[in-house]
N, C-alpha and C positions, 0 to 999 in steps of 0.2 A: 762220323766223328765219335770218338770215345769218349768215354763219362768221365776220363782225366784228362785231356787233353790241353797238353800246353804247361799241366800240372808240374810240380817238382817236389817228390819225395824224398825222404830219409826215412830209413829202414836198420835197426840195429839187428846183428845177428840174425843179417839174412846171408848167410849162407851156406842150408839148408832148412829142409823142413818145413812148417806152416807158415815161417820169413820167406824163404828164398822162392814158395808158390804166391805169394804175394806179391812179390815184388815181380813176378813173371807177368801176372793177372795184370797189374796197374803200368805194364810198359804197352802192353795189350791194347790197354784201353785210351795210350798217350802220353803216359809220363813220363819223366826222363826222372830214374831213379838209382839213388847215391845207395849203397848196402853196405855191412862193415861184418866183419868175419874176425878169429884171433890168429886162425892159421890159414896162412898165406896161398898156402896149395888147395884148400876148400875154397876158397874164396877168389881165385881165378877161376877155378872150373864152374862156380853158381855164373859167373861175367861169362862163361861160355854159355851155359844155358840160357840166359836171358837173352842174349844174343846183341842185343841194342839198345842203346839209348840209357845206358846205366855206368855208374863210375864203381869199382872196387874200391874202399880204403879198411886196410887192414889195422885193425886196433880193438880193445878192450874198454864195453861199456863202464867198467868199473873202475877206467885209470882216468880219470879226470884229463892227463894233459891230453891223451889219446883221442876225448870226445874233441878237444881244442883242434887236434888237425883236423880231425874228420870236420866240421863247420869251417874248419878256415878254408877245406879243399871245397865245401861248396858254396863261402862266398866265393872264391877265386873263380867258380867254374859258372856258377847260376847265379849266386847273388842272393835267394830268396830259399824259403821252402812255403809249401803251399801244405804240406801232410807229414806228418812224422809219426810211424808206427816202433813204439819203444818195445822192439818185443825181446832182446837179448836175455839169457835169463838162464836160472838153472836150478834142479833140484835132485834131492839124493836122499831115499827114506836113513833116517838117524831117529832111534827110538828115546823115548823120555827113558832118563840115564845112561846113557850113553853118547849123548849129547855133547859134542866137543865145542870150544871156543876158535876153534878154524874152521868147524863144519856151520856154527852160527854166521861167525864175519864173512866168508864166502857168499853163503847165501843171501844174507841183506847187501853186502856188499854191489850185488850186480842187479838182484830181483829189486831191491827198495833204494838204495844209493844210488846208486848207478840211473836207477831209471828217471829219479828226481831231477841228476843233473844233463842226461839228454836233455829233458824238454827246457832246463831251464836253459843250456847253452845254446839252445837252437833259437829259442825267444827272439832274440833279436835279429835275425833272419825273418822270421817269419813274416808271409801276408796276413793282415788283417781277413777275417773270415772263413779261416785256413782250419783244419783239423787234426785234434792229437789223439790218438788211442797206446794206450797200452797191452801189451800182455797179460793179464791175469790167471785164474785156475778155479775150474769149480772145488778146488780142493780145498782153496778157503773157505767152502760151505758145507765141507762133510766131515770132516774132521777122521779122517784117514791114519790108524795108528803109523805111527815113523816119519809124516808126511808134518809135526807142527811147526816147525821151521818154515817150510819151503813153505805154506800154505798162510803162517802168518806174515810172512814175506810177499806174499801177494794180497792179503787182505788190506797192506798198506794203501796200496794202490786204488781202491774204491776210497778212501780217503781224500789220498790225492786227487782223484776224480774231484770232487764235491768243491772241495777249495779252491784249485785252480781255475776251472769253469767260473766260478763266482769271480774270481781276482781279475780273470780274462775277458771277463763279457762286455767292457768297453770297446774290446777290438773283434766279437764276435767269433772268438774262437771258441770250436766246441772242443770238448774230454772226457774221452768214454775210455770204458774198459771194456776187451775184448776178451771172453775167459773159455777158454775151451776144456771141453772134456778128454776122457783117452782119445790121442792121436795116432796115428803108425807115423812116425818119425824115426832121425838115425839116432834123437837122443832116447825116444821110447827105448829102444834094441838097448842104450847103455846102463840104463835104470831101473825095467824090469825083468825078472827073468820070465821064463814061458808059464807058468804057474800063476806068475801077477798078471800078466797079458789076460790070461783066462779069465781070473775072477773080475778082473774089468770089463773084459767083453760082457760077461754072463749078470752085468748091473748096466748095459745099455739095451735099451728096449729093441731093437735089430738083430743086436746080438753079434754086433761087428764095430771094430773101432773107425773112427771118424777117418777120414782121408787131408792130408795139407790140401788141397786144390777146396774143400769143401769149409774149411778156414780162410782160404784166399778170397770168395764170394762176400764172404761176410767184411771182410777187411774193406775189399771195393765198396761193398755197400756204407761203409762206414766213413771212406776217405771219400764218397765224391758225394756232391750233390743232390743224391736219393736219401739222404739223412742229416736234411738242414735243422729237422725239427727236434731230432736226436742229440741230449746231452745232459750227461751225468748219468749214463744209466752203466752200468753191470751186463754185458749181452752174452747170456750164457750158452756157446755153442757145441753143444754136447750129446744129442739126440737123445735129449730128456733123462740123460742119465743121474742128473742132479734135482731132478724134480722125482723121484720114483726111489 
């Protein structure tokens, strides 16, 4: 039997990357798991890769009515969710002045709005006992020139942590945040050039960027029942590249 089994997740912006290895991992282990993508053609082909047990619904963590279908397709279908990894999200170096008012609302818009109102639309879905993690970034703890948008955009999120867990702990729901270091993802390839890749590898102690599959361990670890005792905490997966 696997360590989700019987389980029912929701998964933003899985499809691809450290989402869409996650969402492979936990059908794995027996979930039956709901993904959301913006475009239609990714997000069929991540429903081929998982191959089973999972629903597509195409939409934008940032459009409010969008979160409404995506919940209403999995009352209709499940009825419940047991796990909700809020990881949709996005980031693009914009240096102090040069800072635009579309490059700001973008970014909170999906990284801190967006992710507020997953979990709160999914609330009443939810089992009692059940687990929410977010997406976060060790880049809210380094302060990375071009990065203080997207980086205080995810700083929100340990916030969110602290409060929600307290508001939630009648119904034993735990709220962590799940923050990785450089990934090789297909949004790494659009965000940095070969030059940035480098000086990131060259500040993790391996000396190689992390892999989605080695983000997906940790997710499981987070969504099932190996981390009952786990909550509120910041879980920074980055091969110590934020400690060093």
């Amino acid at each position: 039997m696997g360590k989700l089994e019987g389980k029912v997740a929701v998964i933003t912006g899985g499809s691809s990357g450290m989402a869409l290895a996650s969402a492979t991992r936990f059908v794995e282990e027996g979930a039956y798991v709901f993904i959301t993508g913006r475009r239609q053609e990714a997000l069929d082909e991540a429903v081929k890769v998982i191959g089973r047990n999972v629903t597509g619904v195409r939409g934008d963590a940032a459009n409010l009515d969008d979160l409404d279908r995506l919940f209403d397709t999995v009352k209709r279908e499940k009825g419940k969710i047991d796990i909700l990894f809020a990881s949709a999200g996005t980031g693009e170096a914009v240096p102090l002045g040069e800072i635009t008012e579309q490059h700001f609302d973008a970014t909170f818009s999906l990284n801190t709005r967006g992710t507020l109102f997953t979990v709160q639309k999914a609330l009443p879905l939810f089992n009692d006992g059940g687990s929410i993690f977010m997406t976060g970034s060790v880049a809210s703890v380094k302060g990375f020139p071009g990065y203080g948008v997207y980086a205080a955009s995810k700083a929100a999120l340990r916030s969110f942590a602290r409060t929600w867990l307290n508001e939630l702990r009648g119904r034993n729901i735990r709220v962590n945040v799940l923050s990785p270091g450089p990934i090789a993802t297909p949004m790494q390839d659009q965000v940095l050039t070969e030059e940035a890749k480098r000086m990131f590898e060259s500040l993790i102690p391996r000396g190689k960027m992390g892999r989605p599959e080695e983000i997906a361990t940790v997710a499981l670890f987070l969504a099932s029942d190996d981390s009952s005792f786990v909550n509120g905490v910041e879980l920074s997966v980055d091969g110590g590249f934020s400690a060093i």
